[in-house]
N, C-alpha and C positions, 0 to 999 in steps of 0.2 A: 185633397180638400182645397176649396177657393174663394178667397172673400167677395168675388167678386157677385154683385145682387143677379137673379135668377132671370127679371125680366123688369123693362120700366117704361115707364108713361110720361111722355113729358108733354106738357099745356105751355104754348110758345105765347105769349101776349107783348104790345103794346110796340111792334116793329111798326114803323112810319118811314123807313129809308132802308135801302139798300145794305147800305153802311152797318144797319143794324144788324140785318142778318149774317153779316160779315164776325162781327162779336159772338153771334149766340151760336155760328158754327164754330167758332174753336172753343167752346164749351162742350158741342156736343159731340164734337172728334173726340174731346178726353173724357167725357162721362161713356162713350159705347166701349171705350175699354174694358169699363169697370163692370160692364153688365154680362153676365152669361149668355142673355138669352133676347129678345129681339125689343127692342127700342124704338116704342110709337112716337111720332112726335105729330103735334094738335098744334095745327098754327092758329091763331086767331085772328079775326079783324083782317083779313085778306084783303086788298082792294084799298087800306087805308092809306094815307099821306097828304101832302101839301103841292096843291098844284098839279105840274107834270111829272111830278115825284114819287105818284102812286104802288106801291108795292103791288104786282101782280102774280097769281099763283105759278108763272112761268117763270118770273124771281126768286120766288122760295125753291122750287127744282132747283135751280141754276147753283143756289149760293151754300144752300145746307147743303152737308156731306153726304154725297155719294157711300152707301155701305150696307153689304148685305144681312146686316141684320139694324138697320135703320129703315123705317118706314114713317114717311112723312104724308102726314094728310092735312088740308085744307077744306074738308066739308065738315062743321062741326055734329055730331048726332051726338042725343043726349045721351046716352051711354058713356060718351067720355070725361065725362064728370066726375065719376066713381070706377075705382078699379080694385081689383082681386088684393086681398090682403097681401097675399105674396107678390103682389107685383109694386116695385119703387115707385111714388107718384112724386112729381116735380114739378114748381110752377116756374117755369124759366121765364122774366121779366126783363124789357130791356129801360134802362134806369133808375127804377124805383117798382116795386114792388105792386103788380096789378091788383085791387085790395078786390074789384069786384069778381073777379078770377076766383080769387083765394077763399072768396066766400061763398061760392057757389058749388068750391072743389070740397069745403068742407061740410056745407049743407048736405048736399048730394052723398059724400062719405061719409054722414053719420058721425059728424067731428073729428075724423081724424083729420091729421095735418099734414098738406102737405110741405116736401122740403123745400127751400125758396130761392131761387139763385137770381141775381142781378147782376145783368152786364152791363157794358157802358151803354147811353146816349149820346157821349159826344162830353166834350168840357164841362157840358151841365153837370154831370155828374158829379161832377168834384165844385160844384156849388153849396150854397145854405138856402137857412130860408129865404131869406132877404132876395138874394139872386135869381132864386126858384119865383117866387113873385113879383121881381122885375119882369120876369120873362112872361109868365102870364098877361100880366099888364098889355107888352108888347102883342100879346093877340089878342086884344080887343075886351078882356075882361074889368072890371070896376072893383076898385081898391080895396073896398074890405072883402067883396066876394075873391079877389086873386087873395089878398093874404090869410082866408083860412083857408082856403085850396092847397096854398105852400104851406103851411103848419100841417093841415092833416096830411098830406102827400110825406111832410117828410115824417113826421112822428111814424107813420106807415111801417116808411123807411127802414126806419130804427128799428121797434117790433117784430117786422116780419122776417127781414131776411136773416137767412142762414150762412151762404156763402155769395160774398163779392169777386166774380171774376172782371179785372180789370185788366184793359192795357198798360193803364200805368200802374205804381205801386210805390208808394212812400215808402221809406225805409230809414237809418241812420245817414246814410249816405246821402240821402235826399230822395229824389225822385228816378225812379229807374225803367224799362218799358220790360213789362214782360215777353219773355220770347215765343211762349207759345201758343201767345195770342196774335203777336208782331206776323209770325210764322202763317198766319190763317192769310192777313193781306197780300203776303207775298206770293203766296202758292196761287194766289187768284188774279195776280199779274197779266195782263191782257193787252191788245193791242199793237201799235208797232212806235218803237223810238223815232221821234224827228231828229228830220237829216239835218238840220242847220241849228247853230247856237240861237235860243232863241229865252226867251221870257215869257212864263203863263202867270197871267192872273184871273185868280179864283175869285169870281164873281156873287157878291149874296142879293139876295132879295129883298135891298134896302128899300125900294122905294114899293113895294108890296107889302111892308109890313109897319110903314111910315116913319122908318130910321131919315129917309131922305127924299127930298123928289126925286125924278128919273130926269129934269133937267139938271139940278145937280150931281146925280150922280153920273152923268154920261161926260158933263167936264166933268168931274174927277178923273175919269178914266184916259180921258183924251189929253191931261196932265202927265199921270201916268204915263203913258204912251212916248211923248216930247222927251220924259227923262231918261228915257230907257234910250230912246233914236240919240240924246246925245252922249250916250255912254255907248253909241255902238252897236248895241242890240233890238231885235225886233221884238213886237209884242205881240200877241194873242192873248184870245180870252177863252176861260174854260166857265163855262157860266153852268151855276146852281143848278141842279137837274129840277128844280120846281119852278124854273125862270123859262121865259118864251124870246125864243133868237130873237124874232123879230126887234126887238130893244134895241139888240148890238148892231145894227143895220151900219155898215160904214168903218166895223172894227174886223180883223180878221178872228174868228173863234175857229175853236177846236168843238166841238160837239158830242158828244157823247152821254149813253145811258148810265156806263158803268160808273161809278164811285172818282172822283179826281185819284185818291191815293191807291187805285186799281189797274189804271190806264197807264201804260207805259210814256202816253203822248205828254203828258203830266210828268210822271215819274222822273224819266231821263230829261230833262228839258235842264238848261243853264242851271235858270232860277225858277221857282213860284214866290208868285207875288203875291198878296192877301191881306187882310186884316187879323181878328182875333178869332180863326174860324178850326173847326175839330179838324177840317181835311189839311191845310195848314200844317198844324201840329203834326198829326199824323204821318204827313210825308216827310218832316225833315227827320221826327224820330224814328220811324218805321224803316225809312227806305236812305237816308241819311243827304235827301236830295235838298240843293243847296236853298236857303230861303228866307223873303224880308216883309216884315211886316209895314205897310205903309197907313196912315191914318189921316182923318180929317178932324176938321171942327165939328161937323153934324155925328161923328161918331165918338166924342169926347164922354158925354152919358154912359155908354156900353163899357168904355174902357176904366170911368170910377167905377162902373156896377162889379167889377171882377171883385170873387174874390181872393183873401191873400192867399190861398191854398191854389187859386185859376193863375193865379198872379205867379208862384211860385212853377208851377209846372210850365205853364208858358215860358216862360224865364229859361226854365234845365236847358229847353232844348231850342227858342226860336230868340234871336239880334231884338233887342228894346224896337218899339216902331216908332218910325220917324215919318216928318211932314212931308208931302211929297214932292218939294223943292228940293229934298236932301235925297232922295232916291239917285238920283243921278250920281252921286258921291260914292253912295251905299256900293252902288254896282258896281264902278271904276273898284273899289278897294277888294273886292271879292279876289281869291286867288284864280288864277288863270287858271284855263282847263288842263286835263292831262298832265 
């Protein structure tokens, strides 16, 4: 006799990055344990993202788990809206709960319900509303339209889901990373280690989404750079997969599709450098690689918007950020390698 469920459907929604799909497979590594029988999974919104960031269906191959009783499809047909009573139905959502998913799977089912998991987005997720409609703001939306979007978005939230698979996880002790999610980035480790002690910094797409101009941000970086040459080390840039090299013309970057906290060229590096950004995080608690947060005045906004739960997680695992006059200081004090 086995508890385990006979056969299950799952409706993948609301992936926009790579990264994402990185979350919803170590969900769906430990849900096809628990299934007897063969595990469809429905991606949705194929094609979707920001810039050159596009999620392609030769992405979802890549990133979801490989497993013979996993079948993944990207062509949606109406049929898979409604599934056999005996078959598990799951809406897997990555940071908040797809509401128009959820009501199309319960229309279609005749009101049953399905079960609802939420993986991460990235540090959003461990926002409110308040943050959640900063961040709308920051794409283009108008103030009272963003702040009932982040009320209904989160209320959603709340209601719908059933279970939170996160990376990270509060606890007594404070903030801890889970390992069986940690375990998803690492197995997907790619690429090869650079030869020389060097310095990456993780580039955003400040002046795309009007955190900054691109003439100031290009001196910022060129700041950067000086701090680093007088502590010794060199610097590259691993720039946002939704950003266009052409920017960095004059800086040495590293390039790449995969995810920063995927890429060994990232991974094993000195240091990564960054601001207050999920890959950031992700690499120093993930992969334990060394790393400093540096900041400006045009990003002083972002870093009140945190909040104290973003404030508190940042904190477990990444050095307070500092001006980037002190950078140079920062690196000198790092312990030597080896």
């Amino acid at each position: 006799m086995t508890d385990r469920l006979p056969a299950s459907r799952v409706v993948l929604t609301g992936v926009r990055s790579v990264t994402h799909l990185v979350y919803a497979a170590s969900w769906l590594r430990h849900h096809v344990a628990q299934v007897e029988g063969v595990v469809q999974v429905v991606v949705l919104d194929v094609g979707s993202g920001f810039g050159h960031a596009r999620v392609g269906e030769e992405d979802v191959r890549a990133y979801l788990p490989e497993h013979p009783r996993l079948v993944v499809e990207t062509e949606v047909r109406p049929g898979h809206w409604r599934a056999p009573r005996e078959v598990d139905l799951t809406l897997l959502s990555i940071g908040l709960p797809g509401t128009r998913a959820w009501t199309r799977l319960v229309v279609a089912g005749r009101g049953r319900r399905p079960k609802v998991v939420v993986v991460d987005e990235g540090i959003g997720s461990f926002g409110n509303v308040r943050s959640r409609r900063d961040a709308y703001r920051r794409q283009g939306g108008g103030a009272l339209r963003t702040l009932v979007r982040a009320g209904v978005v989160s209320a959603g939230g709340a209601v719908l889901t059933d279970v939170h698979w996160s990376l990270y996880e509060h606890g007594r002790d404070g903030w801890t990373v889970r390992e069986d999610v940690a375990d998803e980035f690492r197995r997907r480790l790619s690429g090869t280690s650079p030869s020389a002690a060097r310095a990456v910094y993780l580039t955003q797409p400040w002046p795309d989404i009007g955190v900054m101009s691109e003439a100031t941000y290009l001196a910022h970086l060129v700041a950067v750079r000086e701090q680093c040459a007088a502590a010794g080390i060199g610097l590259v840039l691993r720039p946002h997969p939704s950003e266009d090299l052409e920017r960095y013309a004059g800086f040495e970057v590293v390039p790449g599709a995969a995810p920063a906290e995927l890429a060994r060229e990232v991974v094993d590096s000195r240091v990564v450098i960054g601001s207050n950004s999920t890959a950031l995080l992700n690499l120093a608690a993930v992969h334990g690689t060394p790393a400093l947060r540096v900041t400006a005045p045009e990003l002083a906004p972002l870093e009140a918007a945190l909040t104290r739960r973003q404030r508190a997680l940042l904190g477990t695992f990444l050095p307070a950020p500092v001006a980037v006059g002190a950078l140079s200081a920062g690196l000198r004090s790092m312990p030597a390698e080896g």
